[in-house]
Every structure is written in C-alpha cells, then in structure tokens.
N, C-alpha and C positions, 0 to 999 in steps of 0.2 A: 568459483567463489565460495567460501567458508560460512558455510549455516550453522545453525544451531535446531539440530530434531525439535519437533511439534513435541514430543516424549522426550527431551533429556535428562527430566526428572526423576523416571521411573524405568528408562532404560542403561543396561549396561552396571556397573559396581552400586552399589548404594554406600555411599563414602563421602564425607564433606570434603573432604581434599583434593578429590578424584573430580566431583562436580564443578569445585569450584576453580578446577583447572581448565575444566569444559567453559566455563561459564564464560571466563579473563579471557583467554585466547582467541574467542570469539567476539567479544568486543573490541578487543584488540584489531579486530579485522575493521571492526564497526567504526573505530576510531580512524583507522589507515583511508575509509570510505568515505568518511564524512569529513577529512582534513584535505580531499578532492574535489567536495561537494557533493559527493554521489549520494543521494538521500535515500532512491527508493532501487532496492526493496528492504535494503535495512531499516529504516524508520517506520516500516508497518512492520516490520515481524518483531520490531523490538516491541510496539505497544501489543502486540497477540502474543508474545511471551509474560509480558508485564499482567495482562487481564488475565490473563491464565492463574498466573500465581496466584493472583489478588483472591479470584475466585477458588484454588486451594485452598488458601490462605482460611478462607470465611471458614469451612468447616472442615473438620477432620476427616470424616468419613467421605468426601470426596478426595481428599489426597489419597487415604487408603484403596480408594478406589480406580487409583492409578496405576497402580503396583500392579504386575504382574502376580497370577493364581498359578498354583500346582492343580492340576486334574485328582480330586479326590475319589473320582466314582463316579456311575450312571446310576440318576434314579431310574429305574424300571417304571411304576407307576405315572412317573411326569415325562417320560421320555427324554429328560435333560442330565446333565455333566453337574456336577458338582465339583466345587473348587476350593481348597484349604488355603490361606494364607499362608506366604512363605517366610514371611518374620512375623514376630509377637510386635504388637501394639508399641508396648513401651522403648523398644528399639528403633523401630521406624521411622515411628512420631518423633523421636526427639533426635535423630540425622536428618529426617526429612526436614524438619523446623528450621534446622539448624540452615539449613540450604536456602532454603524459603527468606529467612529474615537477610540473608548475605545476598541474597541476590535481588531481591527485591530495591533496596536502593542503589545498587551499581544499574539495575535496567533502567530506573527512574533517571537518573545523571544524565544517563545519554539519548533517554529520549528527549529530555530539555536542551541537550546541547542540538539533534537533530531539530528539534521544532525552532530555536534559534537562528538556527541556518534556512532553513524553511522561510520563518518572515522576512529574513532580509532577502533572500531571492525572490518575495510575492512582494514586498515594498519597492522593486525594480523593474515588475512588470505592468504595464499598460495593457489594456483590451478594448476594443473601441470596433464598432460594426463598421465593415464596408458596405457603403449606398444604404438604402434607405431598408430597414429592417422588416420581413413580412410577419403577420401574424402567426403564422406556422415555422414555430423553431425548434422543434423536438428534432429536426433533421438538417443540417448545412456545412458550412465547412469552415473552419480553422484552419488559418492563416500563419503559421509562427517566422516569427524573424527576430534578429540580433541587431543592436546596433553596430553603423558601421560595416555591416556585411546587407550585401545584396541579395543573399539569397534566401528564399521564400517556402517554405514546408507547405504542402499542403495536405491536410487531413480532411476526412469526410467524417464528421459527428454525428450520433446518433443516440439523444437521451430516453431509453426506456425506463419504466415505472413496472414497479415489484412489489408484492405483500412481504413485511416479514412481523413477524409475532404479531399480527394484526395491527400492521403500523404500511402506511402506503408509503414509501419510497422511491427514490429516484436514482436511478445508474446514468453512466454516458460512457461510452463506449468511442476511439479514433482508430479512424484505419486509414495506413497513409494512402494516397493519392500520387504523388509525384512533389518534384523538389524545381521550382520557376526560377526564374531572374528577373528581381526591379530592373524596370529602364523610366526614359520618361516616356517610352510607349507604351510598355508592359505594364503599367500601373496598377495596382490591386482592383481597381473596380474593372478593368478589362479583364483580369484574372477571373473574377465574379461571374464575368458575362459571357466569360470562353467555355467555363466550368457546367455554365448552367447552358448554353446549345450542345454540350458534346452528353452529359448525362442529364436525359431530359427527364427521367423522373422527379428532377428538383428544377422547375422551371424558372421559379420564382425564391433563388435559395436563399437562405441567413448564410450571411459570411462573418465572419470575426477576426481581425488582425489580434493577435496576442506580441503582442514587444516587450522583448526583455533586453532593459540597457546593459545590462553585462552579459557576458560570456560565461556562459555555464555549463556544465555536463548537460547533451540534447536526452537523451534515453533515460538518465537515472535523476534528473531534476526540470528539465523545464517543460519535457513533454507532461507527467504527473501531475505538475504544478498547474498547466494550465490547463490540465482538465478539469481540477476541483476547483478554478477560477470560470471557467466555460459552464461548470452549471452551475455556479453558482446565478452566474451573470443572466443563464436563461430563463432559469425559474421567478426572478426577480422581476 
C-alpha cells in the first residue's frame, strides 16, 4: 500500500514540483482506495498530514524546525552538537510555503470526500444489544453482520481510559474471537450465552449486534466504523 512519510516535507529534494509529485501520486492511491470504500487507514493519515501542516502552517519556526541540520561542532563546555542550517531562511520559507498552501487544500478535498463515505456507511448501520444489558460494559463482545449473509464476527471489546494533556479519555480496543452462523437455533442470544460458559471471566457479558445493510470492505471500513460507533454507544 502507498504512504505518504510522517516527514515528506522535509525529507528528500526541497522542490515544489518534486513534492508536489509526492503529494498527487499519493492521493491518487487515496482516491483508487476510497472509490473501493476502503476508509481506513487513509482517512486518519490524511487528517495527521492535514494537522501537521496546519500546525506548520501556524508558525515559521516550527516548519524550520523540520528541516534537517548539518553538524556544525561539539560544544565542549555543554557537552552537545551544534547544528547550522542547511538553507537560508528566505529560500526555505518561500518553497516550503509554497508546498504548504498547494497541499493544504488537495488534503482538505479528500478528507471531506473520506468523511462523506464514512456517514453514509455509519447512516447503514444499526447497533442494538443482545439480551438484557449488564452494568459493566467496559468489557463484552461485538457482534458484526451483513445483511443477507449469515455470518456472525465475533469480537471481544475492551474500552480502557487514558490521560492525555490532562484530558481523561477513552480507547476501545477488538480482538477477534471467531466467525458463527445465524440459524434459528444459533441465534445471537445463544451466541451470548455460549461465549459467556466457555470464557468465564465475562459471566455476565455486554453483547452488541452492530448491522450493516450494505456490503462493505470488513477490515478497512466496517470493522473501524464500528468501533467509534461501539464507544460511542458504551459511554452513552
């Protein structure tokens, strides 16, 4: 699959033509991905190239600070490396800019066109609990199915809580479990009650059916999808 480096900014030619060869080609992939429906992981590395910029963007001296240094010298007294700039300011600044403002709304296009694709694949799915829900949901399993297809995903969820910048957050994290078949005997709340005698640490588990009436990419769209629909639904 075709990336685009964390650094393609300040890696490789410093050239508007060069980058913005870089830039096309890979969207170009972005394009070929999303005309699939395959959202993820293009549609998060496009918005952490996009806040990247943005945040270049803001000030100078952080773009400069992108750039790669020549090793000018060892201070002796501070025990560190000293580093000379390898272009002057005024060469820099105005290719770097130049890169910045051209790329800045081609990333912006196609995250709108990914987030477009995104609502109409979350306006298709449903989530709705098997049996009766217990108070303890940070831990249970999702359910996923298709319409029209019998077959049954199961995942094992598990939402942990994180600090970041002094802000409490929440993750969720799926790890599959195995792949069932609807019957009218296999029915999702026997799936429930098979799951919770064979791993008895979850006696009493949360289940989740997640449906999605279309057929979509399982790995790069609807798994994703219904993770940031699964906590949402939990924390609520």
């Amino acid at each position: 699959m075709i990336t685009l480096s964390e650094n393609w900014l300040s890696e490789g030619w410093m050239d508007f033509e060069y980058k913005k060869y870089m830039l096309l080609a890979y969207l170009q992939h972005v394009n070929v991905q999303f005309r699939e429906v395959k959202l993820y992981p293009p549609l998060a590395e496009l918005i952490q190239h996009y806040e990247k910029l943005k945040a270049l963007e803001s000030g100078k001296s952080q773009l400069k600070a992108s750039f790669p240094k020549t090793v000018k010298g060892l201070e002796w007294e501070r025990l560190q490396l000293s580093y000379q700039e390898r272009v002057q300011d005024d060469e820099w600044i105005k290719e770097m800019q130049s890169i910045v403002d051209f790329a800045l709304p081609q990333i912006k296009h196609h995250i709108e066109d990914g987030k477009a694709i995104y609502d109409l694949i979350e306006r298709g799915i449903a989530i709705e609990p098997v049996g009766i829900t217990p108070i303890y949901q940070r831990e249970g399993y999702a359910l996923l199915t298709f319409e029209r297809n019998k077959d049954i995903f199961i995942y094992r969820y598990t939402v942990s809580i994180f600090h970041q910048s002094g802000d409490l957050l929440r993750g969720i994290a799926l790890r599959f479990v195995e792949k069932a078949r609807y019957s009218l005997v296999n029915t999702l709340q026997k799936i429930k009650l098979d799951l919770a005698k064979r791993f008895t640490d979850l006696p009493n588990p949360s289940a989740w059916r997640i449906h999605s009436e279309n057929l979509v990419p399982f790995e790069e769209s609807l798994v994703p999808i219904s993770k940031r629909l699964l906590l949402k639904t939990v924390n609520a």
